[in-house]
Residue, then its C-alpha position, 0 to 999 in steps of 0.5 A: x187544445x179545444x176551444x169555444x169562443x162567443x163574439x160579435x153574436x156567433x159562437x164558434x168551436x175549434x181545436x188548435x195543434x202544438x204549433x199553430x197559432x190563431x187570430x181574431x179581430x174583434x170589432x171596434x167596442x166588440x167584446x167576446x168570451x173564450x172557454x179553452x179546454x186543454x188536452x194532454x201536455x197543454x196549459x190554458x194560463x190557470x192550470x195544466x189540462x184544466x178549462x178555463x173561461x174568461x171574458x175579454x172586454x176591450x180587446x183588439x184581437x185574440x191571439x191563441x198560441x199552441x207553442x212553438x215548434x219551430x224551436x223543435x223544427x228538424x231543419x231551418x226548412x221546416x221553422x222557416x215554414x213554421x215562421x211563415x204560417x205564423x206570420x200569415x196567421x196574424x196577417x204579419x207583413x202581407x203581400x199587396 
């Protein structure tokens, strides 16, 4: 899936994968604006493989999630791996 996001005066564009997992902090009172455009077989929370946009005000974070292959993983190697990227992806229980 592609996307676009507008925050803290930059835009940027990104595509994500099935089983990837993105993390944004926004600044304190920081708002942003996201335009995903689905490829085949993705949703975007309104329509299957249709663009959406919205407006996010009052927001911590953004998390894009692109499903869970973990659950399609081969081998409790594989989702383990899975499970790791994503917890490091959201800064899940870092290392100090």
């Amino acid at each position: 899936m592609d996307y676009k996001i507008n925050m803290g005066g930059k835009t940027f564009s990104e595509s994500i994968n099935f089983g990837e997992l993105k993390f944004y902090n926004l600044g304190l009172g920081e708002t942003a604006e996201i335009e995903l455009s689905p490829t085949r077989n993705f949703d975007a929370a309104r329509a299957r493989e249709k663009p959406t946009r919205e407006q996010l005000r009052r927001s911590s974070w953004l998390v894009i999630d692109a499903g869970k292959a973990a659950h399609t993983a081969q081998n409790d190697s594989e989702r383990k791996k899975k499970i790791q990227d994503w917890n490091k992806a959201m800064n899940l229980y870092p290392v100090y």
